[in-house]
PyMOL Python script that loads the backbone (N, CA, C, O; Angstrom):
from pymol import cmd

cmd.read_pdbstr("""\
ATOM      1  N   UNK A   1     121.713 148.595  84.148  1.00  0.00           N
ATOM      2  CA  UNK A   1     122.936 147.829  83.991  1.00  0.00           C
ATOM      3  C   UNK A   1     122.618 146.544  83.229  1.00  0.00           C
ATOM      4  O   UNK A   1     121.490 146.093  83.425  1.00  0.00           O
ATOM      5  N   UNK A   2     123.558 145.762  82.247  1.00  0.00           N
ATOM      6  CA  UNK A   2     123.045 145.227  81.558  1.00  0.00           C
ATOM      7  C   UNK A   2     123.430 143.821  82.125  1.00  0.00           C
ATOM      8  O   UNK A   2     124.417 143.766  82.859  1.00  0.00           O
ATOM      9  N   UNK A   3     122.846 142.866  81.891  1.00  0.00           N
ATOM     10  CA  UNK A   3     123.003 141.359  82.650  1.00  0.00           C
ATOM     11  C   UNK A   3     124.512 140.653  81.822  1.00  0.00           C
ATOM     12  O   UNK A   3     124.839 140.864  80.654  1.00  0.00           O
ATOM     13  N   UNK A   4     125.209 139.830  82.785  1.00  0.00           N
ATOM     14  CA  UNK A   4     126.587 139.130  81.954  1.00  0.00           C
ATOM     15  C   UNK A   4     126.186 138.349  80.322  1.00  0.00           C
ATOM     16  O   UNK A   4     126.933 138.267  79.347  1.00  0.00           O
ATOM     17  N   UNK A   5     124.590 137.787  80.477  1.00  0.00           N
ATOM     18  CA  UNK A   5     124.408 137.730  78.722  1.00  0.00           C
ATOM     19  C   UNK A   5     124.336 138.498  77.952  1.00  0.00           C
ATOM     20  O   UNK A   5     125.006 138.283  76.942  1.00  0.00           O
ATOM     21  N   UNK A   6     123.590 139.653  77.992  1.00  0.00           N
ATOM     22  CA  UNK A   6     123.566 140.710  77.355  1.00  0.00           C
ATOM     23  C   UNK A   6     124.971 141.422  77.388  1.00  0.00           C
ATOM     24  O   UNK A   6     125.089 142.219  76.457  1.00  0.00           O
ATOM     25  N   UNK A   7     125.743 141.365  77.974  1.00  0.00           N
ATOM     26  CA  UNK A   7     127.136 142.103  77.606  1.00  0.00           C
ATOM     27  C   UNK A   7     127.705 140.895  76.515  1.00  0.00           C
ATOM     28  O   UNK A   7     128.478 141.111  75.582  1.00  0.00           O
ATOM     29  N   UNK A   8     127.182 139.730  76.844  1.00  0.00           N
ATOM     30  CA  UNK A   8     128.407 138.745  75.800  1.00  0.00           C
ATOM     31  C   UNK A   8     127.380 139.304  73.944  1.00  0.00           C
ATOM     32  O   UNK A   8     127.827 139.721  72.876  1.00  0.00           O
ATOM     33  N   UNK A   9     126.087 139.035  74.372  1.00  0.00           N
ATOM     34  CA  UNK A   9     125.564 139.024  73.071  1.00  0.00           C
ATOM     35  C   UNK A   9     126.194 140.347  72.288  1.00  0.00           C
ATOM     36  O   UNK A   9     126.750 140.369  71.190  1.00  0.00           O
ATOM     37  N   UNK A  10     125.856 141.748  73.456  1.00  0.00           N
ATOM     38  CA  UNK A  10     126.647 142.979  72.173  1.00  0.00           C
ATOM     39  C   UNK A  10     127.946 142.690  71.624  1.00  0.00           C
ATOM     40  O   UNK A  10     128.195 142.958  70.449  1.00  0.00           O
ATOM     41  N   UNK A  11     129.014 142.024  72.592  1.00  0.00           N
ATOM     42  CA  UNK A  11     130.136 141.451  72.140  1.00  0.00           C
ATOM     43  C   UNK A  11     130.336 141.061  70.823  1.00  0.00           C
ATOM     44  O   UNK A  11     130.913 141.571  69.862  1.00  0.00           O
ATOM     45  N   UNK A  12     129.638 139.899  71.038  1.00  0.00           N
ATOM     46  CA  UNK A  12     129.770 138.991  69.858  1.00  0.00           C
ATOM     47  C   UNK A  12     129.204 139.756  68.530  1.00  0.00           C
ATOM     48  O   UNK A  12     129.527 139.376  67.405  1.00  0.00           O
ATOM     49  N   UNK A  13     128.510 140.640  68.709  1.00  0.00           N
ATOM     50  CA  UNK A  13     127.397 141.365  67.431  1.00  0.00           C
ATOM     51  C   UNK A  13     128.538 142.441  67.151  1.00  0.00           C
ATOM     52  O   UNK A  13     128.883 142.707  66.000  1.00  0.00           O
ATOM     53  N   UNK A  14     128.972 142.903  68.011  1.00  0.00           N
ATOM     54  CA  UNK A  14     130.238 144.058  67.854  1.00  0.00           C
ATOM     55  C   UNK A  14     131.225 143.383  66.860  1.00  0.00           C
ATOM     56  O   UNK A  14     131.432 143.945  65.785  1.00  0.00           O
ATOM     57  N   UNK A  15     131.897 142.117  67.178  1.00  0.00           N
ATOM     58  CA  UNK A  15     132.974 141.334  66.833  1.00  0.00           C
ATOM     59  C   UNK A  15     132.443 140.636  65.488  1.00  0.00           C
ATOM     60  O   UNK A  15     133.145 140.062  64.655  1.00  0.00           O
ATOM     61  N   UNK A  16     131.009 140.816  65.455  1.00  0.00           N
ATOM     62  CA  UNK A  16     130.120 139.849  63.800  1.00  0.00           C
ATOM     63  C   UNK A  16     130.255 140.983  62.741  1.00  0.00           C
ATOM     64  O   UNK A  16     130.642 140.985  61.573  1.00  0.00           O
ATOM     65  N   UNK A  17     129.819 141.894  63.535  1.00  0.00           N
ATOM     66  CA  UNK A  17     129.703 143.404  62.269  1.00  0.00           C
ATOM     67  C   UNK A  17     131.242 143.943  61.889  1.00  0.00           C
ATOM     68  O   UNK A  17     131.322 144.503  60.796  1.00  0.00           O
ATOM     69  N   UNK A  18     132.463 143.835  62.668  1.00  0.00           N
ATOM     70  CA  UNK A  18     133.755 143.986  62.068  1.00  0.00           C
ATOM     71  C   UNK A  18     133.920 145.532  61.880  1.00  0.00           C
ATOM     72  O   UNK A  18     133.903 146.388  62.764  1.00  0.00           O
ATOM     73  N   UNK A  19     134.105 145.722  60.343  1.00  0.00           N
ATOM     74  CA  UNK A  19     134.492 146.924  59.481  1.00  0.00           C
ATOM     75  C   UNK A  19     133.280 147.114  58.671  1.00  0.00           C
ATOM     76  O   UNK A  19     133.203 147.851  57.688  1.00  0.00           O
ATOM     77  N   UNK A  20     132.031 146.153  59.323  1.00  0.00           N
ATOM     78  CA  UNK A  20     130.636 146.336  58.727  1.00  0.00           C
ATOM     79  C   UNK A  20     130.126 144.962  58.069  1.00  0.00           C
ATOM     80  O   UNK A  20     130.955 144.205  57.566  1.00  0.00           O
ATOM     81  N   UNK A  21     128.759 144.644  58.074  1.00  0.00           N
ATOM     82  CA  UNK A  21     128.058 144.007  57.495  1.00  0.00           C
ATOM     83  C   UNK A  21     126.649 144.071  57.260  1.00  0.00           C
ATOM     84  O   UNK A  21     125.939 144.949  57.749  1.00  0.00           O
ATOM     85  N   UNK A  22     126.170 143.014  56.404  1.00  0.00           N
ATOM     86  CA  UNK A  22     124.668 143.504  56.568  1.00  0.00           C
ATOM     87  C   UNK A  22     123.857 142.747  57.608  1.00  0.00           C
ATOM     88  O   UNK A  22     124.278 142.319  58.683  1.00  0.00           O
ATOM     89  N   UNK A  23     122.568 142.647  57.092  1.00  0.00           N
ATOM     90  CA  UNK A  23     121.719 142.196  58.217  1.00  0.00           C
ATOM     91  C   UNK A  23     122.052 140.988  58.201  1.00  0.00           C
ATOM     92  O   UNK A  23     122.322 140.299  59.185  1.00  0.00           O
ATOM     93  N   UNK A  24     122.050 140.447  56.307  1.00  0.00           N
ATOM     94  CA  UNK A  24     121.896 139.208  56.447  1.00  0.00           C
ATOM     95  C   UNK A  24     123.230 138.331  56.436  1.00  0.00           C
ATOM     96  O   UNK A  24     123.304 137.107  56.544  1.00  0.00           O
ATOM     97  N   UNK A  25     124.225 139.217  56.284  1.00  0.00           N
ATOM     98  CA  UNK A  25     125.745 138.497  57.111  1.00  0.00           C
ATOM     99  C   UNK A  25     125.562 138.440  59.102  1.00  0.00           C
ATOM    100  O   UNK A  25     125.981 137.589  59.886  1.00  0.00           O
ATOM    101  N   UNK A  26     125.092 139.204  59.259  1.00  0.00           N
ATOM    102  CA  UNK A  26     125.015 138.876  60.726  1.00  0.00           C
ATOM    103  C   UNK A  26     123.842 138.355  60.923  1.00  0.00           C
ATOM    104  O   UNK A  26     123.414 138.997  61.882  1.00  0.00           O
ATOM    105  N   UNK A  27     122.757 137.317  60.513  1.00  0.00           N
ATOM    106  CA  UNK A  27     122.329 136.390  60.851  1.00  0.00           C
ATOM    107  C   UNK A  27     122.958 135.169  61.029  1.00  0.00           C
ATOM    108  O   UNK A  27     122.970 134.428  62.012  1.00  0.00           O
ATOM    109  N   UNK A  28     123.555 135.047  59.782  1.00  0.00           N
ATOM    110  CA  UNK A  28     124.491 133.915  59.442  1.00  0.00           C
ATOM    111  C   UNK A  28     125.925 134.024  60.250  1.00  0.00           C
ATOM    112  O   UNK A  28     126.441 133.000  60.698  1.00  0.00           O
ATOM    113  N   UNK A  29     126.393 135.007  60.375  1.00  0.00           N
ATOM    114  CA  UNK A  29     127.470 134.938  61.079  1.00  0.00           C
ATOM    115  C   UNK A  29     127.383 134.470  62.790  1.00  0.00           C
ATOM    116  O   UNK A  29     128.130 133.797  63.501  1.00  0.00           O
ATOM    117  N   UNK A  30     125.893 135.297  63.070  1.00  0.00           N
ATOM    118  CA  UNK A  30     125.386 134.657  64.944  1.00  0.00           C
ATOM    119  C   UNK A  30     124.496 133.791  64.891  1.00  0.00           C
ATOM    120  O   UNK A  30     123.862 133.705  65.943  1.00  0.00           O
ATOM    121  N   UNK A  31     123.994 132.692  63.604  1.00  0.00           N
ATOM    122  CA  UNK A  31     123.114 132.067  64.131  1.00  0.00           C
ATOM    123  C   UNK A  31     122.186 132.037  64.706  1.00  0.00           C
ATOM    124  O   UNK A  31     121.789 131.147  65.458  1.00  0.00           O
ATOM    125  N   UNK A  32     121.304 133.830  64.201  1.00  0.00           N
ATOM    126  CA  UNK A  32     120.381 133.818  65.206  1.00  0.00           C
ATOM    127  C   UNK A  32     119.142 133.833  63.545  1.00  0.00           C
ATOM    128  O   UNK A  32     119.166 133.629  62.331  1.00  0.00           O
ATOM    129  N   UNK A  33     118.122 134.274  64.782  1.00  0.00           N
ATOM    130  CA  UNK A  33     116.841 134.721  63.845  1.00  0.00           C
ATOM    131  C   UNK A  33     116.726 136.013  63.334  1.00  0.00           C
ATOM    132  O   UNK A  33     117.768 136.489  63.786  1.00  0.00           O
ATOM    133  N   UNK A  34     116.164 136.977  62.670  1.00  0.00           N
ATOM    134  CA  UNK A  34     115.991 138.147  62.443  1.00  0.00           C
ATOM    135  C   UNK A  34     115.470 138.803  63.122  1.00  0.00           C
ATOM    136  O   UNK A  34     115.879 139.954  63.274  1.00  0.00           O
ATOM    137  N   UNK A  35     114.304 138.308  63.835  1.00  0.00           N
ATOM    138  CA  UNK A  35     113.660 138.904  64.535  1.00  0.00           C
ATOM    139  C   UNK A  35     114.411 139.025  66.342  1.00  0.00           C
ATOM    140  O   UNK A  35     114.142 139.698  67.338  1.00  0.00           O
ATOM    141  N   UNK A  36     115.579 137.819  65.953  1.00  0.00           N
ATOM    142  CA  UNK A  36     116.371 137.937  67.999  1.00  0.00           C
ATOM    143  C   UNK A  36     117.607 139.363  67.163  1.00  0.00           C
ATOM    144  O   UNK A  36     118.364 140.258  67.541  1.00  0.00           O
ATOM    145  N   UNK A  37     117.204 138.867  66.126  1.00  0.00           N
ATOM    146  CA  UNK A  37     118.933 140.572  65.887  1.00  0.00           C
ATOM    147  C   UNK A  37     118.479 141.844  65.480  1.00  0.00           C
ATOM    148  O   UNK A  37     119.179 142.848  65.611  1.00  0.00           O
ATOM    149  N   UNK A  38     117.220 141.859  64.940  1.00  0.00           N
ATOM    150  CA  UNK A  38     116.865 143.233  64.515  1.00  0.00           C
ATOM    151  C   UNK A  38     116.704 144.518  65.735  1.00  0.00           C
ATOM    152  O   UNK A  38     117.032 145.701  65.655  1.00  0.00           O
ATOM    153  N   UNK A  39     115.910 143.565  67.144  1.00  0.00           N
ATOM    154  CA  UNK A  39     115.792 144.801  68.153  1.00  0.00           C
ATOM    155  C   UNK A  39     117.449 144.989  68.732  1.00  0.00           C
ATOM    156  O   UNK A  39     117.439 145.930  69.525  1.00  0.00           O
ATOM    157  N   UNK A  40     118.401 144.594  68.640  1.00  0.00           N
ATOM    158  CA  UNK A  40     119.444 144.099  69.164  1.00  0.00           C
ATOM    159  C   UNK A  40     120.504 145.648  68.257  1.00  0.00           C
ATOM    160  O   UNK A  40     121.414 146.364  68.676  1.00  0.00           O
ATOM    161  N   UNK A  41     119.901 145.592  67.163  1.00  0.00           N
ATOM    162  CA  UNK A  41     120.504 146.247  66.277  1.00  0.00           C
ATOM    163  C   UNK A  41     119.851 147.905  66.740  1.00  0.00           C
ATOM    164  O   UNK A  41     120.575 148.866  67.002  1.00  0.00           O
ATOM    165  N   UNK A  42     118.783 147.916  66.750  1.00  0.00           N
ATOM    166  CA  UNK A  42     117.995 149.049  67.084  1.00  0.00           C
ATOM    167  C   UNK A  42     118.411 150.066  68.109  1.00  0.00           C
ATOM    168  O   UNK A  42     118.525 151.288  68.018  1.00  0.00           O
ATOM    169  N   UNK A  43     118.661 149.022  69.369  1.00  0.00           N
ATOM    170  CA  UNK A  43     119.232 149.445  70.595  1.00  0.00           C
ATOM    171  C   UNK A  43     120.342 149.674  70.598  1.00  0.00           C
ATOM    172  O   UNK A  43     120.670 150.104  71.705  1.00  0.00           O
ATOM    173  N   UNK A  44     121.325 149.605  69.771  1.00  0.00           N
ATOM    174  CA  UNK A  44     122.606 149.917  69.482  1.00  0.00           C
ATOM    175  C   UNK A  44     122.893 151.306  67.998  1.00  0.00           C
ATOM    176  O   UNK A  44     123.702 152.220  67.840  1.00  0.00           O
ATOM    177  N   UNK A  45     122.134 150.949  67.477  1.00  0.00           N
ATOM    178  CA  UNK A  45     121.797 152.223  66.805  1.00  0.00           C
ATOM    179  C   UNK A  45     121.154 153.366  67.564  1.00  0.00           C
ATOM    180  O   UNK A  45     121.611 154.505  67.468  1.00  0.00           O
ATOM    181  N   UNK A  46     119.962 153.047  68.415  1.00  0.00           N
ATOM    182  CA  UNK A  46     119.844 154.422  69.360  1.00  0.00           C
ATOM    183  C   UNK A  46     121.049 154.973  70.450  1.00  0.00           C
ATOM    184  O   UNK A  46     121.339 156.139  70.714  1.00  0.00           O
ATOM    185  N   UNK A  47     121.466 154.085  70.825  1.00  0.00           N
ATOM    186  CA  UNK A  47     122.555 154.365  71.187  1.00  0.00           C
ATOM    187  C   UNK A  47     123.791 155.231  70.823  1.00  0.00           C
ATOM    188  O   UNK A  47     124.569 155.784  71.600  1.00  0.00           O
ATOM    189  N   UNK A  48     123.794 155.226  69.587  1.00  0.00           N
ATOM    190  CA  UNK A  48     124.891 155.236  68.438  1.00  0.00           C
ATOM    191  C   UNK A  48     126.387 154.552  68.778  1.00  0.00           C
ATOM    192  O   UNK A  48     127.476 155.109  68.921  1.00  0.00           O
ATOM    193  N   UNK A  49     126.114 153.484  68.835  1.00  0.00           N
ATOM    194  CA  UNK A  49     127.091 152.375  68.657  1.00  0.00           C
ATOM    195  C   UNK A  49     127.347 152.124  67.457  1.00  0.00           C
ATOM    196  O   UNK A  49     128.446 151.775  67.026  1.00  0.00           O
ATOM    197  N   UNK A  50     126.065 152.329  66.654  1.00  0.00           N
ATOM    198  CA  UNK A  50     125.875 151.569  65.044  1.00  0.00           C
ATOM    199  C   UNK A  50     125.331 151.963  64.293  1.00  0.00           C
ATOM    200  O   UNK A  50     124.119 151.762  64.370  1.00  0.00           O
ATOM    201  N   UNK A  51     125.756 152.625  63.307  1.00  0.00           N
ATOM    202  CA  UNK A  51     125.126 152.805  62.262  1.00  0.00           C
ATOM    203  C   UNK A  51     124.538 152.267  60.714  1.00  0.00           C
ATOM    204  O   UNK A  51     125.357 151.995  59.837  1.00  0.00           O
ATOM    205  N   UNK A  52     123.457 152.173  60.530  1.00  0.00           N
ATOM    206  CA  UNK A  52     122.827 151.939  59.567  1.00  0.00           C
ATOM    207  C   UNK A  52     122.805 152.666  58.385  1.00  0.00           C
ATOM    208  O   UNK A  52     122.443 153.832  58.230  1.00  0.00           O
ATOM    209  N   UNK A  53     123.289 151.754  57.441  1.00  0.00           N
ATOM    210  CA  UNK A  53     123.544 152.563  55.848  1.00  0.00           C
ATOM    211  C   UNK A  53     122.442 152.303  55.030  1.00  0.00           C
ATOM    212  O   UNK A  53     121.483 151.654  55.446  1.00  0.00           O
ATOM    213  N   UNK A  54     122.515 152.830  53.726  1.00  0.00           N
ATOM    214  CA  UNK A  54     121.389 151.998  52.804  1.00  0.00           C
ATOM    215  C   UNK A  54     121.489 150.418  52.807  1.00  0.00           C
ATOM    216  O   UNK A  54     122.348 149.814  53.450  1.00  0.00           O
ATOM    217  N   UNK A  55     120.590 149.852  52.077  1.00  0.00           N
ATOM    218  CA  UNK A  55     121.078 147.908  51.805  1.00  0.00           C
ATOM    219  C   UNK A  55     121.196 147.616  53.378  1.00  0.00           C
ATOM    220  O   UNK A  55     122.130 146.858  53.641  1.00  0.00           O
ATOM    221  N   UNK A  56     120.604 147.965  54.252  1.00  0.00           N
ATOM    222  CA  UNK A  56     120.868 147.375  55.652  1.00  0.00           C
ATOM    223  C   UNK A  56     122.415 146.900  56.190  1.00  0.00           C
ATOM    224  O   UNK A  56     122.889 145.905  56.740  1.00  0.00           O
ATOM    225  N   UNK A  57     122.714 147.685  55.895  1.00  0.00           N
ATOM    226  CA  UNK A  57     124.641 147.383  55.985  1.00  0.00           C
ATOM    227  C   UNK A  57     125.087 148.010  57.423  1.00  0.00           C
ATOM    228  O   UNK A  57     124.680 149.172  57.419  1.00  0.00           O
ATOM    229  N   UNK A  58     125.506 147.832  58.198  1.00  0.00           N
ATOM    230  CA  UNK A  58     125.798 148.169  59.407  1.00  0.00           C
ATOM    231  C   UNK A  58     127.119 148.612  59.553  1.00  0.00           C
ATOM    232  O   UNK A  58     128.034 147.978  59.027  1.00  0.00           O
ATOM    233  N   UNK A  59     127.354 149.751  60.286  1.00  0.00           N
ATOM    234  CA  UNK A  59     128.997 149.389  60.789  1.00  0.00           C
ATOM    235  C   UNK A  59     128.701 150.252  62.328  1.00  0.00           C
ATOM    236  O   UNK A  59     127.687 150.475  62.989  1.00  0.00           O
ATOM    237  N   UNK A  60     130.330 150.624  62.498  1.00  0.00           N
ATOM    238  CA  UNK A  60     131.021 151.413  63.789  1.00  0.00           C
ATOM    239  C   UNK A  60     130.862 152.558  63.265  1.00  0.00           C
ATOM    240  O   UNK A  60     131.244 152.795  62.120  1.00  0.00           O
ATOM    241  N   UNK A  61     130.113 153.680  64.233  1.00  0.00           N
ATOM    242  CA  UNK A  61     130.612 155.015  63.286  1.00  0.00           C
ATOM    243  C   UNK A  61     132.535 155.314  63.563  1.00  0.00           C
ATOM    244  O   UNK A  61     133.486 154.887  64.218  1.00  0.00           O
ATOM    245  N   UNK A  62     132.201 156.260  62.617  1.00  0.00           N
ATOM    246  CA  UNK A  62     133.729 156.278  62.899  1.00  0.00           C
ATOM    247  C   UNK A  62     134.455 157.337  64.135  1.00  0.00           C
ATOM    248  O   UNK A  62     133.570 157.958  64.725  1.00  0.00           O
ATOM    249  N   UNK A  63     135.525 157.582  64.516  1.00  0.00           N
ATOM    250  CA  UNK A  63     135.936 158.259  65.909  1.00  0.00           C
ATOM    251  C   UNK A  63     135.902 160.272  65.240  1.00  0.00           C
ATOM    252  O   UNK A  63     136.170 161.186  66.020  1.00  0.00           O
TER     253      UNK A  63
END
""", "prot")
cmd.dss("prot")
cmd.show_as("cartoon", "prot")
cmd.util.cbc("prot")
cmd.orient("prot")
């Protein structure tokens, strides 16, 4: 089960990536480091929450 920060952080990363972005719009968009968003991204891609395109571009898969 995931802790009340960790539910806000996927939140906010859910709500940064939109209709998609890349890596380096969602640094800038959360103010974080690369290295606090890359495993962040990983775990949501194994998941399949998220998918990864070429150019590190992220989105929602679709329904």
């Amino acid at each position: 089960m995931r802790s009340e920060e960790s539910l806000g952080k996927h939140q906010r990363l859910m709500e940064a990536i939109g209709s998609g972005a890349t890596f380096d719009q969602l640094v800038l968009r959360l103010q974080c480091t690369p290295a606090e968003l890359a495993p962040q991204l990983l775990a949501l891609e194994c998941r399949r929450e998220l998918l990864c395109e070429s150019g590190l571009h992220w989105r929602k898969p679709r329904p």
